[in-house]
C-alpha positions as CSV (number, residue, x, y, z in Angstrom):
1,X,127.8,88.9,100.4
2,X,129.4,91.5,102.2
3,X,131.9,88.9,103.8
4,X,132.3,86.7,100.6
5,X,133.4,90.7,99.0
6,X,135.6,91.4,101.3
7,X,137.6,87.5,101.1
8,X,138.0,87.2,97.6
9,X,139.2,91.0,97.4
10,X,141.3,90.4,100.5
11,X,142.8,87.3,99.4
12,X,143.6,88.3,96.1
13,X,145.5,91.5,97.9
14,X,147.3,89.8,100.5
15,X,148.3,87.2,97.2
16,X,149.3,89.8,95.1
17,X,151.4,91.6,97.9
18,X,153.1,88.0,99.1
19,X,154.2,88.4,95.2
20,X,155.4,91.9,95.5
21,X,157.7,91.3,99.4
22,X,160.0,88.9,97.5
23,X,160.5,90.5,94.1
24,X,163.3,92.5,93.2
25,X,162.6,95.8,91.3
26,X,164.2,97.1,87.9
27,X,163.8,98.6,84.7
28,X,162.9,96.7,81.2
29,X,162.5,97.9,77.9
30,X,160.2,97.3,75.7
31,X,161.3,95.3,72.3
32,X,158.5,94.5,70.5
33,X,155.2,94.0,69.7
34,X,154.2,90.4,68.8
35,X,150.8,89.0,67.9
36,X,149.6,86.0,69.2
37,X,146.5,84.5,68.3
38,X,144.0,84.1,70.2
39,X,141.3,81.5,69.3
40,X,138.3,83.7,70.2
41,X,135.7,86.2,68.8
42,X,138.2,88.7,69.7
43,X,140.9,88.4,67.2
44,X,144.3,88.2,68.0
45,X,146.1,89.7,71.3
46,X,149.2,91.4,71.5
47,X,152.3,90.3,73.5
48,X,154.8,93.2,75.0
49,X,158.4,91.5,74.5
50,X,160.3,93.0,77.5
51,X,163.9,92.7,78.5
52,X,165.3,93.3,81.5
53,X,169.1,92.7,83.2
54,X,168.9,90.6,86.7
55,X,172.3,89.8,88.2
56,X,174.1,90.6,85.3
57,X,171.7,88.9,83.0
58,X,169.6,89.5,80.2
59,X,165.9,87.9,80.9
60,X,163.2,88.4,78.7
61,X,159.4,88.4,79.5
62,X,156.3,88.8,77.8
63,X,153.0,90.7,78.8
64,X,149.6,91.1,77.3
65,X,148.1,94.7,77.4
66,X,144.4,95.5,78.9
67,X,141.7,97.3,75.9
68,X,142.2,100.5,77.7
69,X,146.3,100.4,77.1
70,X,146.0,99.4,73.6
71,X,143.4,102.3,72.9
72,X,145.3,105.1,74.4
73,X,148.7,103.6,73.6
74,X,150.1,103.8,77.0
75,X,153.5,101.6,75.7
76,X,155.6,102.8,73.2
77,X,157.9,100.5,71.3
78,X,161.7,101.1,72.9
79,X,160.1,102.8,76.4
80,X,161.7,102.1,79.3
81,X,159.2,100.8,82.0
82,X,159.6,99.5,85.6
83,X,159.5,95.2,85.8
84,X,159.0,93.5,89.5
85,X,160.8,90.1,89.1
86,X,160.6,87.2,91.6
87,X,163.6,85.7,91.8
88,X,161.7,83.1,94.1
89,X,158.9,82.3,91.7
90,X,160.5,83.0,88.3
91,X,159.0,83.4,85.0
92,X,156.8,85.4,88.0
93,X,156.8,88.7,85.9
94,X,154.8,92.0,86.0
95,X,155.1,95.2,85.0
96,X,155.6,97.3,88.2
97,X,152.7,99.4,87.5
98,X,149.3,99.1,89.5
99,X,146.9,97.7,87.5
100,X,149.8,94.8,86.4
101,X,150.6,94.2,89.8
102,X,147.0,94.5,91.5
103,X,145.3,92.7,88.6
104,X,143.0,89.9,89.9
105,X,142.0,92.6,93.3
106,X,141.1,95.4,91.1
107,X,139.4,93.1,88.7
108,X,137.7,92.2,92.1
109,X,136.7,95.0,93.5
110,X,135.1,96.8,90.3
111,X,133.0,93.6,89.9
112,X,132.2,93.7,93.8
113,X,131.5,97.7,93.5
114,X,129.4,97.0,90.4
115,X,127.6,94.2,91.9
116,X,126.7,96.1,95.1
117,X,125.9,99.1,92.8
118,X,123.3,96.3,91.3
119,X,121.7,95.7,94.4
120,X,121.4,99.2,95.9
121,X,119.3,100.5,92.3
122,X,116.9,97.5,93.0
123,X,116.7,98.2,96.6
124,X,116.1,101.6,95.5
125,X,113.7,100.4,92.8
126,X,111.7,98.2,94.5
127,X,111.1,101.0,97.3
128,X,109.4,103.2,95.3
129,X,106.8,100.6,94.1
């Protein structure tokens, strides 16, 4: 388990940093709010309309927020934010934050931590039986 861990987390970082070697990094702002639905017992999303100016022109991304961004209302309509933009791999768009640009290996290693956490209480458990 220990190996499987450590090459889905791996991958996914070495991925996500391929992603990050070729991109070119700027500043977007943020235009709107749109809702988009989303056919699921959790309602509708909302879509971040960004703009940003590559080259001398205007391009124009969307991204979805995570729960804990649209509880504490990290983005503000009209902020300025940083955008990473591969010009190689284009509509490849992120917001040059960490958890945009680490996604899929931070969503890995919490369920990896979690799941190890798992074990270790029933280890734990089962020794005091």
């Amino acid at each position: 388990m220990v190996i499987l861990s450590i090459l889905t987390t791996g991958g996914a970082f070495l991925y996500e940093r391929k992603f990050l070697e070729k991109a070119v990094v700027t500043t977007g702002k943020i235009i709107a709010f749109n809702r988009k639905q989303f056919s699921s017992a959790q309602g509708d999303s909302i879509e971040m309309e960004i703009q940003f100016t590559i080259n001398g022109q205007q391009k124009t991304f969307y991204s979805g927020r995570n729960i804990i961004e649209q509880l504490m209302g990290t983005y503000k309509l009209g902020a300025t934010i940083p955008v990473v933009y591969n010009t190689r791999e284009y509509p490849s768009t992120k917001i040059g934050y960490l958890q945009h640009l680490y996604s899929t290996t931070l969503i890995f290693l919490v369920l990896w931590v979690l799941f190890f956490m798992g074990l270790a209480y029933a280890y734990k458990k089962s020794q005091r039986d």
